[in-house]
N, C-alpha and C positions, 0 to 999 in steps of 0.2 A: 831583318825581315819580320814584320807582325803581319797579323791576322785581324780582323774587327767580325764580331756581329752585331746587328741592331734588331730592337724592336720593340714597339709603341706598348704599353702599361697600364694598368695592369690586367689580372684576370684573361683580357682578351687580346693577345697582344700580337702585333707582327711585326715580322724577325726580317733584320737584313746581315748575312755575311759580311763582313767587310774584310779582302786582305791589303797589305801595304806590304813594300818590298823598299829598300833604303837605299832607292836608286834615282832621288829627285830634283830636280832642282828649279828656280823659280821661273817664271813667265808670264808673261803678260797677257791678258785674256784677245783673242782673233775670233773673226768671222770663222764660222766653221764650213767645209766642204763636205757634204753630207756624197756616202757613196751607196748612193741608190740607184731605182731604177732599173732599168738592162745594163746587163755586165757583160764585158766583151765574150764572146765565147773562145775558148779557150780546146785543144784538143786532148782527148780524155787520157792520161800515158797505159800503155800496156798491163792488162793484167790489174788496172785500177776499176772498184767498182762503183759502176752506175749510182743515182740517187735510190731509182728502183730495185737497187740491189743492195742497199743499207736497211737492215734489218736492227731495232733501234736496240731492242728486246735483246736478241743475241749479241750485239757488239759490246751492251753492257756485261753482259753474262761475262763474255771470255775478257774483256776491262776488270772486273771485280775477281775471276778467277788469276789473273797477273799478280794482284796485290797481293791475292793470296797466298801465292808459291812462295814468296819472300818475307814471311811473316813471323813473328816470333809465337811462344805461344800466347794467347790473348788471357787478359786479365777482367775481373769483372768492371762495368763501368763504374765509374767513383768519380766525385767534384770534390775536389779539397780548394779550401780558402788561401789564396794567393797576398802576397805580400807585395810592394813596389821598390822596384831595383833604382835606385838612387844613383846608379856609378854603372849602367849596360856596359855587356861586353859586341865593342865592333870590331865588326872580322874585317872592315875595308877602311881603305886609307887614300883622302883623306875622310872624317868620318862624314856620314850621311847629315845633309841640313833639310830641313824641312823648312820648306819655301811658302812663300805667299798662298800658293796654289793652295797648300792644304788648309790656311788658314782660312781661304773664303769659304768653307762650307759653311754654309746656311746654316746660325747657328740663333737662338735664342735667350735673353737675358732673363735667368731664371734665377733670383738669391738663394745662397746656402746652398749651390748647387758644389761640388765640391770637384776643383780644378785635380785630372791624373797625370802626374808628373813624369811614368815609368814612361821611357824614351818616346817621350812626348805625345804619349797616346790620344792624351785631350784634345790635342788640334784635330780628331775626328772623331774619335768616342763622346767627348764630349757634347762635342756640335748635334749630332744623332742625337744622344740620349736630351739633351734640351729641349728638342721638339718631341719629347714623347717613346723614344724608338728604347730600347734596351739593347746596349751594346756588351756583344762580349770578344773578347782577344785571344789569340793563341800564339802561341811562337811558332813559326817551321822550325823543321826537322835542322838541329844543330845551327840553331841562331837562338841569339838572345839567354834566356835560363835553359835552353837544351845546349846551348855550347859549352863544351868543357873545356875547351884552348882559342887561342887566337887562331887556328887555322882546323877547327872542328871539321866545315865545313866541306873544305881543300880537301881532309884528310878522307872524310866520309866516301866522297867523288871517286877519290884513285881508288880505295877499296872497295868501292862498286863494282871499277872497271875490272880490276884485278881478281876478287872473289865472285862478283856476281850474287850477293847474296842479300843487296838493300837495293834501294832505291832513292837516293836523296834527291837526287832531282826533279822536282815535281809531285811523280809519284807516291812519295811516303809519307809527304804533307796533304796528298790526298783522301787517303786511309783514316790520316786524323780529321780531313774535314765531316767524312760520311759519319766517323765514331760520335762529332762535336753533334751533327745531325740526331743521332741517338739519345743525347744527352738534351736534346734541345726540346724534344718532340714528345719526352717526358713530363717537363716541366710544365705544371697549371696555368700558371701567366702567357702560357706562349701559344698562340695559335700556329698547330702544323702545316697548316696551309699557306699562311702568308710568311713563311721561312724564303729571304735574299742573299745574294752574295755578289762581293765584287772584291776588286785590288786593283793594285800598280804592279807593273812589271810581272817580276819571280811570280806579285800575287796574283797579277791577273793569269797567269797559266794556271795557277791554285783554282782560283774561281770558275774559268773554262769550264776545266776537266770533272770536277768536281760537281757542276752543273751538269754535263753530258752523264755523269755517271750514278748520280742519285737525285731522280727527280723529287726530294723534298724539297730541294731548292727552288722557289717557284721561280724566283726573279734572278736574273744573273746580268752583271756588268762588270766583265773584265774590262782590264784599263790596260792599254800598250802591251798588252799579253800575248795575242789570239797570234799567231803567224802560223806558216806554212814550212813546217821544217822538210817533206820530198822535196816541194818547189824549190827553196831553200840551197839545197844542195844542188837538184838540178840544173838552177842557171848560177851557180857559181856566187849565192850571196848568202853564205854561213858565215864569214868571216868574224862579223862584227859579234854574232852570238857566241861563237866560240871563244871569245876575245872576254866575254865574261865570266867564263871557268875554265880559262887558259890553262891552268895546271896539269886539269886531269887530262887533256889533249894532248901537253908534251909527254905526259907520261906513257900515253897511247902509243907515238909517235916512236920513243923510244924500244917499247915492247914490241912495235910491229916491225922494226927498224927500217923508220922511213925516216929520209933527208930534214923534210920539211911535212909540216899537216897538210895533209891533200883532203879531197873530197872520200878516199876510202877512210880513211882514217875518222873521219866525222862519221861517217857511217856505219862504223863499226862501234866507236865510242857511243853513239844514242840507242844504237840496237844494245848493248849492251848493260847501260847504266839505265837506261829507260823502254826496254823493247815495246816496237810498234812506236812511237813517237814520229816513228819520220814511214811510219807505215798505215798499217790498219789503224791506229789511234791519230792519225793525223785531223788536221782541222776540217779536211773536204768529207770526215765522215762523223767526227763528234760534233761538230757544231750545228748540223742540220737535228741529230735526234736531240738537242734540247727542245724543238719546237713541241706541243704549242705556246711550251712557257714565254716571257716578256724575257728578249734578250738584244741588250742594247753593248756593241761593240766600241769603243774609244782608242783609238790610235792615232799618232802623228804621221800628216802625209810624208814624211824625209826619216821618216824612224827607218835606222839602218839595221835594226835586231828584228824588227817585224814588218818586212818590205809590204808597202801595199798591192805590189801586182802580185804577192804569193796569197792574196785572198780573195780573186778573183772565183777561183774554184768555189770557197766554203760561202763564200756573200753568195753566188746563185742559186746554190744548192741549200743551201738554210732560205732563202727566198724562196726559191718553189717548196720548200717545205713546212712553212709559217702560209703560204697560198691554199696548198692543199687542205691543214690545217684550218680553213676558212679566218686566220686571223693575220693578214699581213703588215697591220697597225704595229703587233708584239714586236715585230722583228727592227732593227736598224743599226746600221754600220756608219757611224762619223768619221774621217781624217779630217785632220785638225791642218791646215791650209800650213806650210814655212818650219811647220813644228817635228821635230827628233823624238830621240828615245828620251821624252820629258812629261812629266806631269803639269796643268795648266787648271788655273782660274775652271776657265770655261769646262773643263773637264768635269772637275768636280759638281758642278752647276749643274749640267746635262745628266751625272751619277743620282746626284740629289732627285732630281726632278725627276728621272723614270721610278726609283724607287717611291718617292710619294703618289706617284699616277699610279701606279700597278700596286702598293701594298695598301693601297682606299687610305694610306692618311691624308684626311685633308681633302679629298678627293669628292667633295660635298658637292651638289649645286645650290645654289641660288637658295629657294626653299624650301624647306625641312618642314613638310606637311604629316602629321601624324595620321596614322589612319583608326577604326575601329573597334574597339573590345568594349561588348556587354559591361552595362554600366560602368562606364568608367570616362572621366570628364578631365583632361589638361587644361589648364589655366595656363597665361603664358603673360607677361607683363608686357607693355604698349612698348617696344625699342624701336629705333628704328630699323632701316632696311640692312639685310645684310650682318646686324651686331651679334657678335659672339655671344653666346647664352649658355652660362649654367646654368641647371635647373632639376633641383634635388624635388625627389616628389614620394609620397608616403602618401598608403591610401588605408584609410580608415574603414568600420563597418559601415555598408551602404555605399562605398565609394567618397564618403565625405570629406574633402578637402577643406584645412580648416585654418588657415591661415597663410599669410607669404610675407617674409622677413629677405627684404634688399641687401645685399651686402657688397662691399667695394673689396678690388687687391685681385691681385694673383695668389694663388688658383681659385677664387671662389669669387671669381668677381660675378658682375650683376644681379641674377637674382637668386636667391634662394627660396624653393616654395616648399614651405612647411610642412611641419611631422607631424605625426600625431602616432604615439607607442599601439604596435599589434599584439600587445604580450595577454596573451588569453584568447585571442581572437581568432578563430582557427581560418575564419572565411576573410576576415580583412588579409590574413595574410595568401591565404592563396589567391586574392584578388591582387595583391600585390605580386605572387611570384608569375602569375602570369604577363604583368606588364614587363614585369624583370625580362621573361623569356619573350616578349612580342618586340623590345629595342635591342635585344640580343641580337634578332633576327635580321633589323634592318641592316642593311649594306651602302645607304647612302648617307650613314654618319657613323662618328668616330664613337665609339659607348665607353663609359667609365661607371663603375658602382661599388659601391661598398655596402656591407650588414653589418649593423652592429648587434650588440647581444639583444637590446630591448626595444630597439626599433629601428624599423628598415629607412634607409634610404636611400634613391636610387639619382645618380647623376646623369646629365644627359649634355652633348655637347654640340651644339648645330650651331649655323646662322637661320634665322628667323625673321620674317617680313611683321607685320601690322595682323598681330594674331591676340583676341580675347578669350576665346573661348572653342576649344577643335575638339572635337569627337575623335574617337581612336577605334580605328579595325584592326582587326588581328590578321595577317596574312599565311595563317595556319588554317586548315579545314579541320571539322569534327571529326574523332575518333570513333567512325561509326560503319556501321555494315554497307551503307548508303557510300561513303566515300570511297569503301575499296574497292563498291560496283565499279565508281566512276573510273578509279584506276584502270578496270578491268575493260571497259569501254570505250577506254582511249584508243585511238586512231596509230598514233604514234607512242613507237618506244620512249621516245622521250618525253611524250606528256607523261602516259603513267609514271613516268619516274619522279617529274615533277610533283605529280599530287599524291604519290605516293610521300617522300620527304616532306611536302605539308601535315601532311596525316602527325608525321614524328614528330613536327614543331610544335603538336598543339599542349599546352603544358597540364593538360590533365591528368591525373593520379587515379583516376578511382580504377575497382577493377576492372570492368567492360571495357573503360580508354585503354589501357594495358595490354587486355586482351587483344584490343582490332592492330595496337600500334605492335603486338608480337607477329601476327600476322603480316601487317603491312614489311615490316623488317624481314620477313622469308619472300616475300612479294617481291620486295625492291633486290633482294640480293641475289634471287632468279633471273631478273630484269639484267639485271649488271653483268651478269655471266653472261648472260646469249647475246648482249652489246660488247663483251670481251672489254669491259672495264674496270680492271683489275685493280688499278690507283684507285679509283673511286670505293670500289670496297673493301681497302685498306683504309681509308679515310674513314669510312661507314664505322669502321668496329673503334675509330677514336670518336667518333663525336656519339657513339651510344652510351659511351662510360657513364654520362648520370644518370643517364635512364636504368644502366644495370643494376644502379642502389636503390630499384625502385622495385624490382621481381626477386625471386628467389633465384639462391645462388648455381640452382640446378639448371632452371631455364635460364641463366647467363649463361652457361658454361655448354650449353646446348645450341645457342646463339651462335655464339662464340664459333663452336666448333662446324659449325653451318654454313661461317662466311669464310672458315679457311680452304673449307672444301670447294667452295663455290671458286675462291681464285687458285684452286688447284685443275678446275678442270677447263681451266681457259689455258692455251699452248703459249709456250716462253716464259714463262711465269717462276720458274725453282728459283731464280734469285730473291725475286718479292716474295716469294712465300717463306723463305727464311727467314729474310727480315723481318717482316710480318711475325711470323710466332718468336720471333725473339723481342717485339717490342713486345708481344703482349705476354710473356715470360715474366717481361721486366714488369710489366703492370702487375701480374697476378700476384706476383712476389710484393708490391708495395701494399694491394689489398689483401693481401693473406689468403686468397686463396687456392690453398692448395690444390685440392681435389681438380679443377683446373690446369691447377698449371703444370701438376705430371702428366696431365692429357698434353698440353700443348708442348710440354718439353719429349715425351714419345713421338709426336710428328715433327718435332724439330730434328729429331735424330734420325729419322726415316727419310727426311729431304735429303741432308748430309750426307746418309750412304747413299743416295742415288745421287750427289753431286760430287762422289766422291772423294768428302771430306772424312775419311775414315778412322782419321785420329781423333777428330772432335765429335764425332758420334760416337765413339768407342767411349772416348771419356764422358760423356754426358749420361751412354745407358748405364755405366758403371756406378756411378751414383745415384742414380735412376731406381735403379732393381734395390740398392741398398736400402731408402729412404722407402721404397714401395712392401718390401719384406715386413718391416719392420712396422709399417700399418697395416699388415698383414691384406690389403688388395687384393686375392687372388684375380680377379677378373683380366686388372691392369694389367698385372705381373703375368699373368698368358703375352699380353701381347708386348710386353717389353721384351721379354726372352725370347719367344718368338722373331721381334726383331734381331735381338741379339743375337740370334744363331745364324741369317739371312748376313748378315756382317762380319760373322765370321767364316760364312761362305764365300762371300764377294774376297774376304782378305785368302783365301785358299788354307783356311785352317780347320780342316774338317773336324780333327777329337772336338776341339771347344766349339764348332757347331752342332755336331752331334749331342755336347752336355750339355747347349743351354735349350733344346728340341726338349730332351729331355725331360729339364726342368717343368718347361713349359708344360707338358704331359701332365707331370706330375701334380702341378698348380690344378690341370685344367679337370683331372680326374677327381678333384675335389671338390668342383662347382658346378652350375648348369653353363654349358658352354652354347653361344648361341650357336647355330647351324655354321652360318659362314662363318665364325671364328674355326669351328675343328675344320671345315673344309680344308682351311689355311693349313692350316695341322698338319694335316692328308697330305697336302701337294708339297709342303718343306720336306716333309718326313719323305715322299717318294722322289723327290729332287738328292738329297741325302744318300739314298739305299742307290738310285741309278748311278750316282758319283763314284759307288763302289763297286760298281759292276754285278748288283744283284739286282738285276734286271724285272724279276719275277713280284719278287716282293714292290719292288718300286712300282711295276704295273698293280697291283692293288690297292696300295695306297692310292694311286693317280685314278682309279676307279671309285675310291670312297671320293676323293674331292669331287671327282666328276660329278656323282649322285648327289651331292648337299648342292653344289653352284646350280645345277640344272634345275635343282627344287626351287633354287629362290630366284632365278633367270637371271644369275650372275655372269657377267661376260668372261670372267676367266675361266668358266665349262670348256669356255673351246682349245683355252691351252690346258687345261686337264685331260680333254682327249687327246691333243696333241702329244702330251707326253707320252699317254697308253700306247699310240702307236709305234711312238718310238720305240716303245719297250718291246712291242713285239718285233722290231725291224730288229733291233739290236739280238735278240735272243732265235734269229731266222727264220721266225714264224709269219715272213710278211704275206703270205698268202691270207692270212685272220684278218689284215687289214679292212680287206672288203666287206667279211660279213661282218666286224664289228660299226663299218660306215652302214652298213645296208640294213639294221636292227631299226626297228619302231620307234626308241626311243631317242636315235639319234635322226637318220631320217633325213629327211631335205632341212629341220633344223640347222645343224652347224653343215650347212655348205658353205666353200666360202675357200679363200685363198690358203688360211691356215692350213684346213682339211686337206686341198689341192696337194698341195708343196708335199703334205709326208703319204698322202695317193703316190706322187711322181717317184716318190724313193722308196718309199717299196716296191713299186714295180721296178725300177732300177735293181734293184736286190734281188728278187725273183730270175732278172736275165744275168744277175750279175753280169751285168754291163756299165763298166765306167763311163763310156761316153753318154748313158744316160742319167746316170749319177752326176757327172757336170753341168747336162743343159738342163737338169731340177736345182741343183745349185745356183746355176745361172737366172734362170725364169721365176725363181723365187726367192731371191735374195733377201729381203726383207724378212719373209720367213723360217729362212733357215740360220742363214750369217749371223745378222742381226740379232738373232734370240741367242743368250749366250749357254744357255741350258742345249739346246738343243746342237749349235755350230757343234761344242765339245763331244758330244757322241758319235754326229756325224763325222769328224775326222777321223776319232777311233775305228768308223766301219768304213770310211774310205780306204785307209790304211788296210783293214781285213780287206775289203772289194780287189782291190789290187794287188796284195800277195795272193788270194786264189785265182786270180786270171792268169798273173805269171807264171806258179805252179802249173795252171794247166795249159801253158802254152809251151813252157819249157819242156813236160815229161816226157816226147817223143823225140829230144835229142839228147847226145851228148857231149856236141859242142854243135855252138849258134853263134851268126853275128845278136851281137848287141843291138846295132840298128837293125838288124831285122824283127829284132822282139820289141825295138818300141814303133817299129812301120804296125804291126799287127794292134799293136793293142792303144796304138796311135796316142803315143805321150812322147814328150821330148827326148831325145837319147842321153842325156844328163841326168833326169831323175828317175829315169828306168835304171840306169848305171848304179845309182844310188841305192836304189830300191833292194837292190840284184845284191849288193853288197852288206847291205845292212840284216839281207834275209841268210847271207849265209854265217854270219857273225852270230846270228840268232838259231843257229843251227835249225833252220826248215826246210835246207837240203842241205848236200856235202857235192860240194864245189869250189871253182876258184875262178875268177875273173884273170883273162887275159888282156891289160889295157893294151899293149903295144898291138896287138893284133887286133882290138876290139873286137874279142869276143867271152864268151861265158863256156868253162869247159864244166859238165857235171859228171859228177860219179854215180858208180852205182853206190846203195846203202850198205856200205861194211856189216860182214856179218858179227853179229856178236860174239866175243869167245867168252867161255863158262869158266874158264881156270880164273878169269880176276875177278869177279863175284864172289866165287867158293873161299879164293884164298883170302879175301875179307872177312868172310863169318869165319871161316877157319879161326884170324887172328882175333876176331871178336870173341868166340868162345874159348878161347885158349885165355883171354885177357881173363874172362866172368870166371875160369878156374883160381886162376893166379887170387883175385880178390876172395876167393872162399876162401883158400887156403891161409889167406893173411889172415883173417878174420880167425878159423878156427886156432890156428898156433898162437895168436894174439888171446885168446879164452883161456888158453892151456897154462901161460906163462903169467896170469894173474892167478 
C-alpha cells in the first residue's frame, strides 16, 4: 500500500496527495455511468442524523480527538532523506501487479527525468511530477518500510481488536496524512492552498477521511474507497470487505464465540479497531463536510467492497451540500458501467483531469492578455495562436528592454526576452519586483521564476495570440488612506474584503504603504471574524510571511497575535486554532523568533487545557517557564504560571496550583502588572482560597477582580461577581446578596442570567428550601451546572440544604417512617434513606435506621460521662512524670 503527493514547481507550487493500495488489476478503459442528478430517496434509519444536523466543525473536533486517544507521545516533525527499496516487502499473495491502468497516467517526455523504481512508484509519481506536479509518497501504517514481518499488518489488526490501543485500519494512516499536511505547508515551494489527495482502494478510504478531516486538502479523489460501512451491514453486503482482513474477524469470532461471522461480529470488530466507522464517521456524514472543496468520487458499478446503493445516502447529502455551498460543479460521483473492485484506464484519466481543472494547472484559456503597471512595456514575439511561450523578462532603469535572444528545446523553448543586470540599481529593481509580484498574482497562468545573484530574471508561461507590444496593469490598488475609504464603503462584506487583499497585493515597501497595508491587515481580519471565516484567516497569517520581513519583529508579532484572537472568537474553532499556533510555532522557530514564539507556544498551551489535552500542555509549559526564567521575562512568566496553576487546577492538584499562583505573585510584584493581568490574579487566587473552604478570603479576592474588570469593562466582572455571591451564599450570609445587587456600582449593569441564577439560590438558602434550590438548578443550568467553579460548591451546599431540613424534620420524633420523611421534604425514599444513613455514620445525630420496617429510630444525645476524660489527663500526666524522672536519674548516672 503507498501513499503519493504531487505538486507543480517551483516556488509556487500545487500539491496533489496521491494514495495507492496493491489491490489492482488491469482494464480496459469503458463509457462511464456518471451517478448524478436525483438520487432515490432513501428512508433516514433511527437515531441517524439529518444533513441539517451535521455540524462540519464539531464532527471534526470529536474525528481529531479519536486519533488522539490512541496516540503515542508525539515527536517533533523531521524529513529525513529516504533511500529505494530494491527487493519490497509484500504482505499479499499473489503479489500486487500494476496494470495498464496505472501506466496511462498522463505522463510527459521530459530527458534526464530520473525513472523511481521503489515498488514501482514511477508509473504515477513519475507521470505527476513530468508535468510539473511535485510528488511525494508515504507508506501506511505497517506496509512497505513500516512492516517488520510478512504479516505486520494481520498482526497490527488482531491487536487492535484485542487491546484497543491503535488503529491500523484506516485511521492511523490518517494521523500520518494530516502530520504529512504539516510538513507540506511548511515548505516554500508549496502553495498551501492548492494541497490534493486521492488513491485506490485501502488509499481511497486514506484520502476520504483525511479530506473530511483536514481541510488543507483542497482537492480530493478517492478511487473505489468511499462505501457505506451502516448500509453495509444493514442489507447484509460486508461480506466481501471483511473478506479483505479476514483474520482479524476470525479472531473476533472466536473471542466472541460465535459459529460463524455474523453481522454482530462485524459490528463489534469496526467499533472496535476503527470506532464510529460504521457510525458517526460514516460516509453520509464525512463526505458532505468536505464541501465546498472539488471532490470527485470513482468507483466501479459491480464493486462488491463498496456497493453503489450504499452511497445513495452520502451522493445526496454531499450534493445538497456542494448546492448550498453555491458550487455544485465541485462535486461528482462516476461508477464505472461492468467494472469491480478494480482500477481502470479511464479512472485515472478522470483523477488526472479533476486535479488539473481544480489545481489551475494548465487551466489557462485561450489568451493570456497582460494587464497594466506604471511604466513598464512586455514585448512578446509574433507566434502563432495558441503557441507555448517562455518568456524571461528583466527590466532595466526606465523600464528599458533591451534585447530578445530566441531559443529552441525543452524547457526554454521559444523565446527568451532579454536581461540586462540591476546590480546597483535600486529602482530597476523594485520596477522589477513589482512585475515579480503582479504575475504572482495572476490566476489564469501557470508562473515559474528564478533570481539570480546579479540579475533578475523572470519566466512566464502562457499561450499567446498575435501580440507586439501590451501594456501591463497591476490588479493591486494603492496603499493609501483613499483605498481603505473604499473598503470602508463597500456595500458588501465581501467587496471590502476583496479590495482590501488588493491593498496587500500592492508590492510597495516604503513606509506610508506599510503603514495603510498594517491597517488594511487589522481591517481585513475584523472582516473575517464577523463573516466567521476562520480558514481564510489561517491562510491570511501564511501568505503575510513576506510581508513580515518587511516591518519590525514587534509589529509582526502583534499581527500575529491579532489574527489568532480574531479565529478564537468565532465558535468551533479550538481544533483550528491549535493547529494554527502550532504551524506558526513551527515558523517562528525556523525564523528565530523567539520572543513570538513563547507568546504563541503560551496560547498553544491554554487551547490544550481547554481541550483537555493535559499531558501536552503540562509538558509544553514546562519548558516554557524554564526557557522564560532563564531570559528572565517577568511579564511572560506571570502569565505562563498563571496558566500553570489554572492546569493544575483543572488536573485536581491543588499544593502545585497554589505554588505556581504563587510564583506568579511573586514575578508579578516585581514588575508593573497591567490591570487585567492582576484581575486574573485576583480571581485564580479566589477560585484557589473557595477550593479550600475560606470563603471570606476568596470573597475579597473575587472583589479585587471585580473592581479591575469593571474598570476596564471586561466581561468576566460578571463572573467575578458571580463568585462574590457565592461566597456569601456559602458562608450564610445570603440575605447581602441583595444589597451587594442593589449598590450603584453594580446596578442594572450586570443584570442578566448570571446575576439571576445565584439571586435564585440565595433565596433558596434563605428559605432553606430544596425544592427551590432544584428548580434554580433546573432554570438555570447553564449557569450553574455548566460553570465548574460554581456546580462544585453548589453540591457542597446542597448536601448542607439537605442535612438541615432533615435535622429539622426529624427532631420531633423518635421513630418515623422513612417514606414519610421523604413525602415531606419530597425527595425520593432511596436517597433520603441514604442521606439518613450517611448523616448517622457522620455522627449528626445518634440513631439507627430500621430497613425491614422502613423506618429511622432516633435517640436522645447520650449524656457525657466525666471519668473517661479525667482518666486520660490522669494517664497523661502520670506519663509527663515518668519522663521527668527518666531524664533526672539519666543526669545523675552521668
Amino acid at each position: 500500500m503507498l501513499l503519493y503527493v504531487t505538486a507543480i514547481m517551483p516556488h509556487v507550487a500545487h500539491v496533489a496527495a496521491l494514495t495507492h493500495s496493491h489491490h489492482t488489476s488491469s482494464s480496459s478503459p469503458s463509457p462511464a455511468y456518471k451517478c448524478g442528478g436525483g438520487s432515490a430517496q432513501q428512508p433516514v434509519a433511527s437515531g441517524e442524523q439529518t444533513m441539517e444536523q451535521i455540524n462540519a466543525s464539531k464532527l471534526r473536533s470529536q474525528f481529531l480527538h479519536l486519533l488522539r486517544t490512541r496516540r503515542s507521545p508525539q515527536v517533533p516533525l523531521s524529513v529525513e532523506l529516504g533511500h529505494p527499496v530494491l527487493d519490497p516487502m509484500y504482505q499479499e499473495t499473489p503479489h500486487p501487479k500494476f496494470s495498464e491502468a496505472m501506466e496511462s497516467c498522463p505522463k510527459e517526455d521530459i530527458p534526464n527525468l530520473k525513472d523511481l523504481k521503489e515498488e514501482n512508484l514511477y508509473l504515477r509519481t513519475e507521470a505527476y511530477a513530468s508535468r510539473g506536479y511535485i510528488a511525494v509518497a508515504i507508506d501506511s501504517r505497517y506496509h512497505g518500510e513500516r512492516a517488520s514481518s510478512m504479516t505486520a499488518y494481520r498482526d497490527a489488526l488482531v491487536s487492535s481488536w484485542r487491546k484497543g490501543d491503535t488503529m491500523p485500519f484506516v485511521f492511523d494512516t490518517v494521523w500520518d496524512l494530516m502530520k504529512l499536511a504539516d510538513y507540506l505547508t511548511q515548505r516554500a515551494d508549496i502553495d498551501p492552498s492548492k494541497i490534493g489527495i486521492t488513491g485506490e482502494s485501502l488509499g481511497g478510504m486514506h484520502a476520504w477521511f483525511a479530506a473530511a478531516a483536514d481541510t488543507r486538502y483542497a482537492v480530493a479523489v478517492p478511487i473505489i474507497g468511499v462505501q457505506g460501512f451502516r448500509w453495509a451491514i444493514d442489507h447484509n453486503k460486508w461480506q466481501s470487505r471483511v473478506d479483505s482482513i479476514k483474520d482479524v474477524f476470525e479472531e473476533a469470532r472466536v473471542d466472541i464465540g460465535k459459529s460463524v461471522i455474523d453481522k454482530e461480529v462485524v459490528e463489534k470488530v469496526w467499533d472496535r479497531i476503527a470506532p464510529g466507522l460504521a457510525s458517526e464517521f460514516d460516509s453520509p456524514y464525512t463526505i458532505p463536510i468536505i464541501a465546498p472543496r472539488p471532490l470527485l468520487i470513482l468507483n466501479g458499478e459491480k464493486d462488491p467492497r463498496c456497493p453503489l446503493e450504499g452511497l445513495e445516502i452520502p451522493k445526496s447529502r454531499a450534493r445538497k451540500a456542494y448546492e448550498e455551498a453555491h458550487c455544485p460543479d465541485k462535486f461528482k460521483l462516476i461508477a464505472q458501467p461492468g467494472i469491480g473492485h478494480e482500477l481502470t484506464p479511464f479512472m485515472v484519466k478522470e483523477a488526472s483531469d479533476w486535479f488539473d481543472r481544480f489545481l489551475n494547472y494548465r487551466n489557462t484559456t485561450a489568451d493570456f492578455v497582460p494587464a497594466t503597471t506604471p511604466n513598464t512595456t512586455l514585448l512578446l514575439e509574433n507566434l502563432p495562436i495558441g503557441h507555448p511561450l517562455f518568456a524571461g523578462i528583466c527590466l532595466a532603469a526606465k523600464s528599458e528592454v533591451i534585447s530578445d535572444y530566441p531559443n529552441q528545446g525543452w524547457p526554454s523553448s521559444a523565446v527568451m526576452l532579454a536581461t540586462r543586470r540591476c546590480e546597483g540599481d535600486s529602482r530597476a529593481a523594485d520596477e522589477l519586483m513589482r512585475v515579480m509580484i503582479w504575475l504572482r498574482g495572476r490566476t489564469r497562468c501557470s508562473r515559474r521564476w528564478a533570481v539570480f545573484p546579479r540579475f533578475f530574471v523572470i519566466v512566464l508561461y502562457a499561450p499567446v495570440r498575435n501580440l507586439k507590444s501590451v501594456t501591463m496593469s497591476s490588479s493591486y490598488l494603492p496603499a493609501t488612506t483613499e483605498s481603505l475609504d473604499q473598503a470602508q464603503e463597500a456595500k458588501k462584506p465581501s467587496e471590502a474584503i476583496s479590495i482590501l487583499y488588493r491593498i496587500l497585493e500592492n508590492p510597495s515597501s516604503s513606509a506610508e504603504a506599510l503603514r495603510i497595508k498594517e491597517k488594511a491587515i487589522s481591517n481585513l481580519a475584523d472582516l473575517l471574524r464577523e463573516e466567521n471565516r476562520a480558514e481564510e484567516l489561517r491562510s491570511l497569517l501564511t501568505q503575510l510571511r513576506p510581508f513580515f520581513s518587511l516591518i519590525p519583529k514587534a509589529k509582526t508579532a502583534k499581527i500575529v497575535r491579532s489574527i489568532i484572537d480574531a479565529v478564537a472568537k468565532i465558535p468551533n474553532t479550538s481544533d483550528l486554532q491549535i493547529s494554527l499556533c502550532k504551524e506558526m510555532v513551527q515558523w517562528t522557530r525556523t525564523e528565530k523568533r523567539t520572543f513570538l514564539r513563547q507568546r504563541v507556544e503560551a496560547r498553544l498551551a491554554s487551547l490544550l487545557m481547554e481541550s483537555k489535552e493535559y499531558s501536552e500542555a503540562l509538558a509544553l509549559l514546562s519548558s516554557l517557564i524554564t526557557e522564560v526564567r532563564r531570559l528572565d521575562d517577568k511579564l511572560l512568566l506571570v502569565d505562563i504560571e498563571l496558566l500553570e496553576s489554572k492546569l493544575h487546577f483543572s488536573l485536581r492538584n491543588l499544593p502545585k496550583a497554589k505554588a505556581s499562583l504563587t510564583a506568579a505573585r511573586t514575578a508579578a510584584n516585581a514588575i508593573y502588572v497591567p490591570p487585567d493581568q492582576q484581575g486574573t490574579i485576583d480571581l485564580q487566587s479566589g477560585i484557589l482560597h473557595a477550593e479550600e473552604k475560606d470563603y471570606k478570603t476568596g470573597y475579597s479576592y473575587f472583589y479585587e477582580a471585580f473592581e479591575a474588570f469593571n474598570a476596564l469593562e471586561d466581561p468576566r466582572a460578571i463572573y467575578s461577581l458571580k463568585y462574590m455571591l457565592l461566597c456569601k451564599i456559602m458562608v450564610s450570609q445570603a440575605d447581602d446578596v441583595a444589597g451587594i445587587l442593589s449598590s450603584a456600582k453594580v446596578g442594572l449593569q450586570y443584570q442578566g442570567p448570571e446575576v439571576d441564577a445565584m439571586k435564585a439560590v440565595a433565596h433558596a438558602h434563605a428559605q432553606r428550601s430544596l425544592r427551590l434550590f432544584e428548580t434554580a438548578l433546573r432554570d438555570f443550568k447553564a449557569q450553574l451546572e455548566e460553570d465548574p467553579i460554581v456546580h462544585r460548591h453548589l453540591s457542597s451546599l446542597y448536601d448542607t440544604l439537605l442535612e438541615q431540613n432533615l435535622c429539622r424534620l426529624i427532631e420531633p420524633f423518635s421513630r418515623v417512617e422513612i417514606a414519610h420523611i421523604a413525602e415531606l421534604i419530597e425527595l425520593p425514599v432511596d436517597h433520603v434513606e441514604k442521606k439518613l444513613s450517611q448523616m448517622i455514620l457522620d455522627k449528626k445525630f445518634a440513631g439507627t435506621l430500621d430497613q425491614g420496617a422502613g423506618c429511622l429510630i432516633i435517640f436522645d444525645d447520650p449524656k457525657t460521662d466525666a471519668i473517661y476524660p479525667a482518666t486520660l489527663e490522669t494517664i497523661s500526666n502520670i506519663g509527663k512524670v515518668v519522663d521527668s524522672l527518666y531524664v533526672r536519674s539519666a543526669k545523675i548516672m552521668a
